[in-house]
C-alpha positions in Angstrom: 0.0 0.0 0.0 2.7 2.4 1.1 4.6 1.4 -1.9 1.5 2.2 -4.4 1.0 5.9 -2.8 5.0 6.4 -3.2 4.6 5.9 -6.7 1.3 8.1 -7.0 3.3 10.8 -5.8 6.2 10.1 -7.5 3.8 10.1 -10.5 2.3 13.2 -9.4 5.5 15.4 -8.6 7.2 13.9 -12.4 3.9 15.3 -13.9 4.0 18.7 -11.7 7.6 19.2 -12.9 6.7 18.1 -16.5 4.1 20.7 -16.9 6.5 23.3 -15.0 9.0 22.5 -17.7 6.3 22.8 -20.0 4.7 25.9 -19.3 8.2 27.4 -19.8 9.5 26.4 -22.7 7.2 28.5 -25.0 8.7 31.7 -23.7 11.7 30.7 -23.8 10.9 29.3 -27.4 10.2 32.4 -28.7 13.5 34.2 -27.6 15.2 31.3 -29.1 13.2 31.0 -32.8 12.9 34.7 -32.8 17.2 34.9 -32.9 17.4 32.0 -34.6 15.6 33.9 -37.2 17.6 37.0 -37.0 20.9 35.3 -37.1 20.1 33.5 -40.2 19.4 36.8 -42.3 21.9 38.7 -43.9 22.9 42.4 -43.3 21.0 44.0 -45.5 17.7 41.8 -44.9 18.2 42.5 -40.9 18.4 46.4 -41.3 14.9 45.7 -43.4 13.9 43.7 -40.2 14.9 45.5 -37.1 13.6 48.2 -35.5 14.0 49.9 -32.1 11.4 48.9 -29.6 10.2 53.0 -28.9 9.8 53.5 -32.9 6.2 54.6 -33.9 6.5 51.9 -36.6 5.5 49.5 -33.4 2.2 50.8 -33.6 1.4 51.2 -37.3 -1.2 48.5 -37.4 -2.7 47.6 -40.5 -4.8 44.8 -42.3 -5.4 46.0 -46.0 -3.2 45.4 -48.9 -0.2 48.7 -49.1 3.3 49.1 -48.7 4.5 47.8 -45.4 8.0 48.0 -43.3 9.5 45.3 -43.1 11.0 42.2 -44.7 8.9 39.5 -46.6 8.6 35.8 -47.5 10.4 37.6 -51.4 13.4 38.6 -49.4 13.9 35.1 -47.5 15.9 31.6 -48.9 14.4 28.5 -47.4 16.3 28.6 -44.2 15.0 32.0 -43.1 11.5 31.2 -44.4 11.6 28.3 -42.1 13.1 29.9 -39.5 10.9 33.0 -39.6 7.5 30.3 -39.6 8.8 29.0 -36.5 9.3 32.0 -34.6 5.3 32.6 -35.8 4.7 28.9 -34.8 6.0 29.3 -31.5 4.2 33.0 -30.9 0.4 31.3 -31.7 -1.0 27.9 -30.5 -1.5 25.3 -33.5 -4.9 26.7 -34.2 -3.7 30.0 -34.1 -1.0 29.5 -36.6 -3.0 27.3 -38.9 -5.5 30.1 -39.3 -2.6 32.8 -40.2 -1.3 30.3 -42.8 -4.9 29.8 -44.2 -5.5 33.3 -44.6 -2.3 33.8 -46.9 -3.8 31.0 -49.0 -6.6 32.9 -49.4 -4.7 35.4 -51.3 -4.1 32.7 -54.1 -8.2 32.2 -54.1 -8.1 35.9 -54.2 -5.5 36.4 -57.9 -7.9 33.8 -58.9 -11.5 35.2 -58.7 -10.6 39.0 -59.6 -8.4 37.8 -62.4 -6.8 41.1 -62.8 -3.0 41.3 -63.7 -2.7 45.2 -63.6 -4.1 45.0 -59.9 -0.2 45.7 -58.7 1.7 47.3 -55.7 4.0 50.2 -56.3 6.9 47.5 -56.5 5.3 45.9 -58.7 4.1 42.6 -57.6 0.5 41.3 -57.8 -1.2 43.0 -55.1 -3.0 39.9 -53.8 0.1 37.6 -52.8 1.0 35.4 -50.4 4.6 36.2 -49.7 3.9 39.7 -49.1 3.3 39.1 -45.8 5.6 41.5 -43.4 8.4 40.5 -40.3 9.8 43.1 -37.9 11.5 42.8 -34.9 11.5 45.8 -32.5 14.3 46.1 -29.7 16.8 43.5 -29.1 15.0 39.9 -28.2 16.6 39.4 -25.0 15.5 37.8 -21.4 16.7 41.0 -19.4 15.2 43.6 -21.4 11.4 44.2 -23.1 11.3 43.5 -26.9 8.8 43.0 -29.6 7.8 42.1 -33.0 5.4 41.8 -35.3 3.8 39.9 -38.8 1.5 41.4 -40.4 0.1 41.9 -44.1 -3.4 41.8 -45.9 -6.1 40.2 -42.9 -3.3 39.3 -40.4 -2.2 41.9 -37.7 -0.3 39.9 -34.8 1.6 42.0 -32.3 3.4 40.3 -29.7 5.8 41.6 -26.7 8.2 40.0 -24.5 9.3 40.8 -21.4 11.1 38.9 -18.7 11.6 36.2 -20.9 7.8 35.7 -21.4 5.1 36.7 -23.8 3.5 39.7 -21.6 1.4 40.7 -25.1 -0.2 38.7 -28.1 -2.6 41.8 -28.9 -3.6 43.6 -31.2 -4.4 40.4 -33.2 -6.5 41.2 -36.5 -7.5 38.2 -38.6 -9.8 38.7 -41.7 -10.8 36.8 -44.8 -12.1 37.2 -48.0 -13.6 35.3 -49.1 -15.2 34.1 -45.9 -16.5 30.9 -47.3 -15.0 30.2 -50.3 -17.6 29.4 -53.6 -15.2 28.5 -56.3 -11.6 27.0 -57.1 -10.3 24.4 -55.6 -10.5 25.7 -52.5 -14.6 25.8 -52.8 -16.0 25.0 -49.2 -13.0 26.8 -47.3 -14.0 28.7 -44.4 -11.6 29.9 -42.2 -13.4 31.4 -39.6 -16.4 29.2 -39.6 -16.8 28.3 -35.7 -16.2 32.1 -34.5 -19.3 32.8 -37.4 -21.4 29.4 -36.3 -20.8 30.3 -32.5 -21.7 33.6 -33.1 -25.2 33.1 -34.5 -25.9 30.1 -32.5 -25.5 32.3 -29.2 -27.5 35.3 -30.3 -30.1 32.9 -32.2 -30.5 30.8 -28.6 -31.9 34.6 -27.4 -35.6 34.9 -26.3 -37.4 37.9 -27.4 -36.8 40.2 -24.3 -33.0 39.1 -24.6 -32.7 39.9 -28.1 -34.3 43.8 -27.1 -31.3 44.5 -25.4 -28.3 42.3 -27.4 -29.4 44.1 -31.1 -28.5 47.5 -30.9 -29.0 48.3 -34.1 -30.6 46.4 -37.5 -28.0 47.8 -39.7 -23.8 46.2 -39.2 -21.1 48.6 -39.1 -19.1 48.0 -42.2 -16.0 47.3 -40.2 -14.9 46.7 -36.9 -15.2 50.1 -34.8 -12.3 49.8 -33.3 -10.2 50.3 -36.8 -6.9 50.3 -36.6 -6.4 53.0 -33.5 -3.1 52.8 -31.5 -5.3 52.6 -28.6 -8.2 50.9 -28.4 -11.0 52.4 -26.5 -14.2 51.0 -24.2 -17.5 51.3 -27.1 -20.6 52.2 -25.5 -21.1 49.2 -23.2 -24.2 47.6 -25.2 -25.5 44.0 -25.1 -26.5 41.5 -22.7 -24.2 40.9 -19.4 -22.9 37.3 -19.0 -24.9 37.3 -15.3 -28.4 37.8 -17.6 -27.6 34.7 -19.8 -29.0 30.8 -19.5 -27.0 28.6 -18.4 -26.9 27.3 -21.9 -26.3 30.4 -23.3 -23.6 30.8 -20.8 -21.8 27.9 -22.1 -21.7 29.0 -25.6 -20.6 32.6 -24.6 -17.9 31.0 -22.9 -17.1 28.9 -26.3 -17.1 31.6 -28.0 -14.2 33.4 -25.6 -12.5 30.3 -25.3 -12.2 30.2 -29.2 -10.7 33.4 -29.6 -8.2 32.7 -26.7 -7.2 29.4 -28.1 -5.5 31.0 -30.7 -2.7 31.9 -28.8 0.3 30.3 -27.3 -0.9 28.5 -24.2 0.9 29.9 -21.5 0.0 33.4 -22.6 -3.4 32.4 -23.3 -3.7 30.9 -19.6 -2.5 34.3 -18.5 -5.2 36.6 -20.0 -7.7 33.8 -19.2 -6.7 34.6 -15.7 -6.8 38.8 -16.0 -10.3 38.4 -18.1 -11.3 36.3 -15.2 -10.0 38.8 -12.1 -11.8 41.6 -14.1 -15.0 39.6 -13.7 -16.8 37.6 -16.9 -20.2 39.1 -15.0 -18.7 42.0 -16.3 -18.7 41.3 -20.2 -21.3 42.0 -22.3 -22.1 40.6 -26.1 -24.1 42.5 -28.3 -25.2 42.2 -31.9 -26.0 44.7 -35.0 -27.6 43.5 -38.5 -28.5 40.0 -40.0 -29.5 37.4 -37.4 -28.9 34.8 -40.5 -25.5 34.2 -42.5 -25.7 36.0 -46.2 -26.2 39.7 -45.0 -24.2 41.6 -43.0 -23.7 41.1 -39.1 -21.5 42.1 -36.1 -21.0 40.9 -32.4 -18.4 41.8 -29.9 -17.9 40.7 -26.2 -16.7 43.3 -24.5 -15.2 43.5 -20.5 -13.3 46.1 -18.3 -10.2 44.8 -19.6 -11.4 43.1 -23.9 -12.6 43.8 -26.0 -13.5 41.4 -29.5 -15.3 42.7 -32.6 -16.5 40.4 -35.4 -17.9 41.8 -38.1 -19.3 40.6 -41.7 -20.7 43.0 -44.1 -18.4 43.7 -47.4 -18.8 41.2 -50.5 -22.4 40.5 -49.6 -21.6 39.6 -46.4 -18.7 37.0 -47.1 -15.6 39.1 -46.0 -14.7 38.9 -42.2 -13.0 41.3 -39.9 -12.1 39.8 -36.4 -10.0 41.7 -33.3 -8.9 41.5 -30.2 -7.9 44.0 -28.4 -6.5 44.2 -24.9 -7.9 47.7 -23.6 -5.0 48.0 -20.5 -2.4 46.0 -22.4 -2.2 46.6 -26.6 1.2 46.4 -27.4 2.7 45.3 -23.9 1.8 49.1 -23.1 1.0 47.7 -19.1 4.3 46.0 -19.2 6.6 48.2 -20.9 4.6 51.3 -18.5 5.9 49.6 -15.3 9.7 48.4 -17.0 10.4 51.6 -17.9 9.3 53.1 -14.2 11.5 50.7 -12.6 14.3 51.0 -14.6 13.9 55.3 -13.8 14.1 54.7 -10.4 18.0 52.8 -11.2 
């Protein structure tokens, strides 16, 4: 008996230590892929590449197709493509990173169904293109001192931040598509974003009438997400339907929904602003609703807290082009972090 409990524990403290270990070794990842990356570009590439971590570049956010800062997939060999994928491999979790890699696909879909060769960019590449998606590293990734970087090109925004050899920032993350579900070529059917969509409706579709009064604030969808591309992301007018006033079924999918949208970030990170959405209080976020309660005309929903806020919205191309962000309202851009690094380091 004594002998059975021994090796329980020693069962439980191996798996303790494992998931310890584990829990570390993203961050630590990242600070490893992200100068593995560096040190496999050349000179001229790396000047393209690095920025400081106070330029304004940092906060140049951006999810349409123009000129960008920045190197791209055209300037890398293999090696530094694979290198620079794994540094975005190891930012994301596996869902997170398969949707980013979809949504460059979808730029091939997109050179397919305009069919227009004199739709360039100023250098003159095709201006729907899936290497023209952007790297750039701000500050010197280091344990000791904050750092940043960023990807980015047409639908993808992902900001990330590191401090103290962790990921203290994943937001803003933009992702879009267009086409949202996908009619023709061979990639008829794709949907990238289906379950944030089928979540979406299924939660305000599960509303009874009295519900519904208060979660559609207006019949007609903004045609984009409010919150744009602003360096600061700011509280909307706090519509909707508080979590407190849902079902308990309703409650589960609202908590699907969030659970979807945090899922697409590297785990330890996500477990993190899990944590500060809890602390804030989910009593405290609301979901509302504007347009279409049916797929095929145009509809937005965000959830939005003390501390979060997400916006979904579908209205361009008949209502097949998606816009979804998340925006930390304390923490864009590691601003909490960076805020209280750069105070301590003053006081030195």
């Amino acid at each position: 008996m004594c002998l059975k409990i021994k090796m329980t524990l020693k069962k439980i403290i191996s798996s303790s230590l494992l998931l310890m270990f584990v829990g570390l070794l993203p961050a630590q990842h990242v600070l490893e892929k992200a100068n593995t990356f560096l040190n496999s570009l050349s000179d001229e590439i790396k000047a393209k590449t690095l920025f400081t971590l106070e330029d304004s570049e940092r906060y140049n956010m951006n999810y349409v197709p123009i000129p960008r800062e920045g190197a791209t997939f055209h300037d890398f060999n293999e090696a530094q493509k694979k290198a620079a994928l794994d540094l975005l491999r190891a930012s994301l979790s596996e869902e997170g990173f398969r949707k980013s890699q979809e949504i460059m696909e979808l730029e091939k879909v997109l050179r397919i169904i305009e069919n227009d060769d004199n739709d360039k960019m100023p250098d003159g590449r095709p201006r729907r293109d899936p290497l023209n998606y952007h790297f750039c590293i701000f500050g010197n990734p280091s344990k000791d001192q904050p750092w940043g970087w960023r990807f980015e090109g047409h639908h993808l925004s992902l900001n990330f931040t590191s401090s103290n050899g962790t990921i203290s920032s994943s937001t803003p993350t933009f992702f879009g598509t267009n086409p949202g579900i996908v009619r023709s070529t061979k990639y008829k059917g794709k949907e990238v974003l289906k379950k944030e969509a089928k979540l979406g409706f299924a939660l305000v579709n599960s509303l009874s009438k009295e519900q519904l009064k208060t979660v559609l604030f207006t019949d007609v969808a903004p045609s984009d997400i409010l919150s744009l591309t602003k360096r600061k992301a700011e509280q909307l007018e706090p519509l909707g339907l508080s979590y407190s006033h849902l079902s308990q079924n309703q409650q589960k999918t609202f908590m699907d929904l969030l659970e979807l949208y945090l899922n697409n970030y590297e785990h330890e990170f996500a477990a993190g602003f899990r944590d500060k959405i809890n602390k804030s209080g989910i009593d405290n976020l609301y979901f509302a609703w504007a347009g279409s309660l049916q797929p095929g005309k145009g509809h937005y929903f965000r959830i939005q807290g003390p501390t979060l806020l997400i916006e979904y919205d579908n209205t361009q191309n008949n209502a097949n082009h998606v816009h979804t962000v998340v925006r930390d309202l304390t923490n864009d851009y590691g601003e909490d972090v960076l805020k209280a690094h750069y105070e301590k380091d003053h006081q030195h």
